[in-house]
C-alpha atoms as one frame of an Amber mdcrd trajectory, in Angstrom:
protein
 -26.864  -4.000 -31.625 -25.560  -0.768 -30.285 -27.389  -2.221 -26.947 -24.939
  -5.117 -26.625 -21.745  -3.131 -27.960 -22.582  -0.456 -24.922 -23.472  -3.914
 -22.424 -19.631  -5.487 -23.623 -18.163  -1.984 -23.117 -19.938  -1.788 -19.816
 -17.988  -5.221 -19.131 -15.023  -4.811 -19.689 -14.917  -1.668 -17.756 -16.220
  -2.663 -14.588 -14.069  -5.904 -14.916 -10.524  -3.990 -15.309  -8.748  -2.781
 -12.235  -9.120   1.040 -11.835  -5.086   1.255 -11.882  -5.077  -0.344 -15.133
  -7.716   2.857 -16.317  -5.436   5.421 -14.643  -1.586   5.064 -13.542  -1.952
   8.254 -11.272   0.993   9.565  -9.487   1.406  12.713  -7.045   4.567  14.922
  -6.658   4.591  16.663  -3.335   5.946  19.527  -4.069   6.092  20.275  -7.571
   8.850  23.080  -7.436  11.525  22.933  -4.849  14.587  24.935  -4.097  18.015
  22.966  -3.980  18.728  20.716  -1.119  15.127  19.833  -0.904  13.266  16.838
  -0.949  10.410  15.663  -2.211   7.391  12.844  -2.226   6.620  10.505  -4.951
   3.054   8.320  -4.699   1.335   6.043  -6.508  -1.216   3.368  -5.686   0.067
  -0.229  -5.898  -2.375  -1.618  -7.692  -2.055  -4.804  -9.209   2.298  -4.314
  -9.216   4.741  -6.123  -7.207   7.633  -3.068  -7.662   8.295   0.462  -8.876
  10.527   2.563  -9.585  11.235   6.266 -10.119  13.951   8.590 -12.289  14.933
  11.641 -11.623  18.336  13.379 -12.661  20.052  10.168 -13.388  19.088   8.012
 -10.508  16.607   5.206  -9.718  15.294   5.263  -6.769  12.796   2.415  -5.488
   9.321   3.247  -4.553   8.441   1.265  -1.084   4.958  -0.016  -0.430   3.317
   1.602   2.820   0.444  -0.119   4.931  -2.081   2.196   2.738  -1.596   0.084
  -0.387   0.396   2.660  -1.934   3.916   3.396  -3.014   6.395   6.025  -1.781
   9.788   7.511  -1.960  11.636  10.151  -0.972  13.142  12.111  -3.848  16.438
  13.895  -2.918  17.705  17.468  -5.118  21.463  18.136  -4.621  22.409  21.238
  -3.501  24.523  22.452  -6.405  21.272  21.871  -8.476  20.592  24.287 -11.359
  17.217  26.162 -11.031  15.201  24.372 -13.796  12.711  22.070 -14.719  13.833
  18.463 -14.666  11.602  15.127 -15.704  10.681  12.441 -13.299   9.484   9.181
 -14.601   7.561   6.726 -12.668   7.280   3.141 -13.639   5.421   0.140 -12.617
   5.205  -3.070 -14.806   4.577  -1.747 -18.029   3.366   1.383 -17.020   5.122
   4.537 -17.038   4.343   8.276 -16.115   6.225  11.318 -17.038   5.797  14.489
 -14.539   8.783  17.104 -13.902   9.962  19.216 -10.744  10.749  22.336 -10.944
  13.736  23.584  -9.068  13.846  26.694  -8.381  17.077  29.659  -7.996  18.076
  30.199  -4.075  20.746  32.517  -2.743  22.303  31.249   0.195  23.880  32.834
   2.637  27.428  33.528   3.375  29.627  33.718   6.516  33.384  34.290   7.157
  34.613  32.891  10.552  37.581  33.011  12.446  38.517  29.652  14.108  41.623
  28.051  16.270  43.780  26.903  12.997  43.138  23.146  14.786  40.196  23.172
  13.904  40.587  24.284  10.187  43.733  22.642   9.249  43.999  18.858  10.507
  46.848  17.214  11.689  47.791  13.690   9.700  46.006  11.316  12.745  42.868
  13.546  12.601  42.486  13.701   8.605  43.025   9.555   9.087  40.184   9.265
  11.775  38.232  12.183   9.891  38.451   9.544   6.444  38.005   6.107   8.641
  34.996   7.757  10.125  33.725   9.370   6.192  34.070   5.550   5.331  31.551
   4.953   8.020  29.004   6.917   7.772  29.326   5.952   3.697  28.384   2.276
   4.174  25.246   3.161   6.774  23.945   5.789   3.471  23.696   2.396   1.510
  21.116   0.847   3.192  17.549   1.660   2.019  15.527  -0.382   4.326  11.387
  -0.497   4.565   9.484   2.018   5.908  10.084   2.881   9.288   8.148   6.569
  10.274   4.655   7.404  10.692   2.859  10.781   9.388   4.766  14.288   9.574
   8.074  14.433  11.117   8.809  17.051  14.000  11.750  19.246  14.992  14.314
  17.730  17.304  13.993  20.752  19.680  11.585  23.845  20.086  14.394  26.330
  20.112  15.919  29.110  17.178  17.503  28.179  14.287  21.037  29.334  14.569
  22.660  28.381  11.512  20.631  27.487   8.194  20.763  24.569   5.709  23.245
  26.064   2.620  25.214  28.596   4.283  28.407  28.889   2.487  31.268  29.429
   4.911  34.180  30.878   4.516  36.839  29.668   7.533  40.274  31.837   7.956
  39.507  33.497   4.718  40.909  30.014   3.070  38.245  26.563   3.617  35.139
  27.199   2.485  32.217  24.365   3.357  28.139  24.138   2.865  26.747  23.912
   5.844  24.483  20.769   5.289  22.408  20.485   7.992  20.544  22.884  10.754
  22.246  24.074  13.451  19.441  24.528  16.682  20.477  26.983  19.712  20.362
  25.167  22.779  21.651  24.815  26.328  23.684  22.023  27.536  21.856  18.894
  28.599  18.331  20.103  26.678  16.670  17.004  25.052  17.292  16.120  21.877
  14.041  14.461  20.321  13.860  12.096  17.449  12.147  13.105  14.323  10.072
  10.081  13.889  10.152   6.459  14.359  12.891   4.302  13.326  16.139   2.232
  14.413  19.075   3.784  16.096  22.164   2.488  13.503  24.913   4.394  15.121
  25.819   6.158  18.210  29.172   7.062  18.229  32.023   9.690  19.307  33.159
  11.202  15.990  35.462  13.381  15.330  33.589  16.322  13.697  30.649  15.674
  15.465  31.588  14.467  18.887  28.933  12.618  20.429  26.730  11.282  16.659
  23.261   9.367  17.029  21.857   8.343  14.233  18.232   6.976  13.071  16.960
   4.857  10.108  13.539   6.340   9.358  13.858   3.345   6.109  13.407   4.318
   2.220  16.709   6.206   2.613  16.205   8.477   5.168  18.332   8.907   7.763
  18.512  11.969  10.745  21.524  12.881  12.449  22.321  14.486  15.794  25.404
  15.797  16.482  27.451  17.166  18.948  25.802  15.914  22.099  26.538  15.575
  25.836  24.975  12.027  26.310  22.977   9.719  24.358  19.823   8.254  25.634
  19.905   5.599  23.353  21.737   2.703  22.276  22.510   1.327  18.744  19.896
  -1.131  18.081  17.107   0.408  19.570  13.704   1.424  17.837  12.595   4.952
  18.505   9.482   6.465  18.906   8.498   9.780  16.988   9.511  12.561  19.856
  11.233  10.445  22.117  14.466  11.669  23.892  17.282  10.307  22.456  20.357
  12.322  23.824  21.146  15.699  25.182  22.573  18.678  24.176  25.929  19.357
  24.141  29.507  20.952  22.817  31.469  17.880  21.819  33.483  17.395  18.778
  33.857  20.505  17.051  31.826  22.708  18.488  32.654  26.063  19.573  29.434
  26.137  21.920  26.687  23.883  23.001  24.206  23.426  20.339  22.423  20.831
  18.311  23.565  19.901  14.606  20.658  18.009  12.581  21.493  16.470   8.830
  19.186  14.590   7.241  20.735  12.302   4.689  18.521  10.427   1.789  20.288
   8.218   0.053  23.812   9.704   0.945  22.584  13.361  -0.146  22.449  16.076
   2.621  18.880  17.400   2.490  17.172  20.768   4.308  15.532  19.310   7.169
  12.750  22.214   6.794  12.204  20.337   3.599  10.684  17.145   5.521   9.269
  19.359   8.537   7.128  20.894   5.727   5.611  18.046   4.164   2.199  17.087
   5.313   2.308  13.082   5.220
């Protein structure tokens, strides 16, 4: 008797999927600071979709050539330091982990500028909106999966300016500094952080000459502020390949390189994705 019970048992068990045992998902990192990212996985099992939540957002999981899902998780930079749930769901299953976030001091500046380029005339706060309204209606997209393993720094030189930097311009605008501001000389090449589609390049007004890439599941990088572009809207990219040149245009006070990484419309620390092993 308690031979056949252990033989059904035995069954059963070898018969059901090993997802079905164990909806496992990984959270890479656990604790973040604000502005960072972060990786959600699961295996795909026997779904067709999932799904994650995190501070009052769903945000699609994307299936990868692995059999697996993934996202990238954005954290606002005016997040609280804390401890907040993330909830992964697939078909009927569900699984409750939590990030922390943790407290970060970021740095402040006070700069002197040419009052042009604090306080805008009427035509420049109208292309300055027109071009907002842009860039808006690319962060909407959320296309497949695009990159391949660990993304890499657009150039090999000093960080100048750091992701977060509060500052302060003729002691009366203050602005975050949402992106990473490399030192470089004019016409160094810029190099694209990973595979993907070139959605925009473009002369805007804050950042003069603007290339864009769609890594897909949200993720965006933008270069700013370039001399020339070495590629065209349209075009798919290779991991490292040369994609413009440094430069001084738009509103640049000196030749340099201005990277933002966007996910899903939020500004995210590059460092953040250079720092994840994928």
């Amino acid at each position: 008797m308690l031979v056949n019970l252990i033989y059904k048992l035995l069954i059963i068990i070898l018969c059901t999927p090993a997802f079905a045992l164990a909806f496992h998902v990984t959270v890479t990192p656990e604790s973040v600071s604000p502005g960072d990212l972060f990786l959600v996985q699961t295996q795909a099992g026997p779904y067709k979709s999932a799904s994650a939540e995190f501070m009052g957002k769903t945000i699609k999981l994307h299936m990868t050539e692995n059999n697996r899902y993934q996202a990238f998780v954005p954290v606002d930079v005016n997040t609280a330091p804390g401890k907040y749930n993330l909830l992964v769901s697939a078909g009927e299953d569900t699984f409750l982990s939590s990030v922390t976030v943790q407290s970060k001091e970021f740095e402040t500046i006070y700069l002197t500028l040419p009052e042009g380029k604090v306080t805008l005339s009427p035509e420049n706060q109208k292309r300055a909106a027109d071009e907002a309204e842009l860039l808006n209606s690319i962060w909407q997209l959320n296309n497949d999966k695009k990159w391949n393993g660990t993304f890499s720094k657009p150039l090999s030189t000093e960080i100048s300016t750091e992701f977060g930097v509060k500052r302060i311009m003729n002691e009366k605008k203050t602005s975050v500094h949402r992106g990473t501001d490399f030192r470089g000389t004019e016409g160094t090449p810029v190099r694209s952080l990973n595979a993907g589609t070139v959605v925009l390049n473009k002369d805007l007004f804050y950042g003069g000459n603007t290339l864009i890439v769609d890594h897909g599941m949200g993720l965006y990088s933008v270069y700013m502020h370039m001399s020339e572009f070495k590629a065209a809207k349209g075009d798919k990219v290779a991991k490292g390949q040369t994609i413009g040149l440094v430069g001084m245009s738009g509103r640049a006070t000196g030749p340099h390189l201005h990277l933002s990484v966007k996910l899903y419309g939020i500004s995210v620390n590059p460092e953040s994705l250079f720092n994840l092993k994928l």
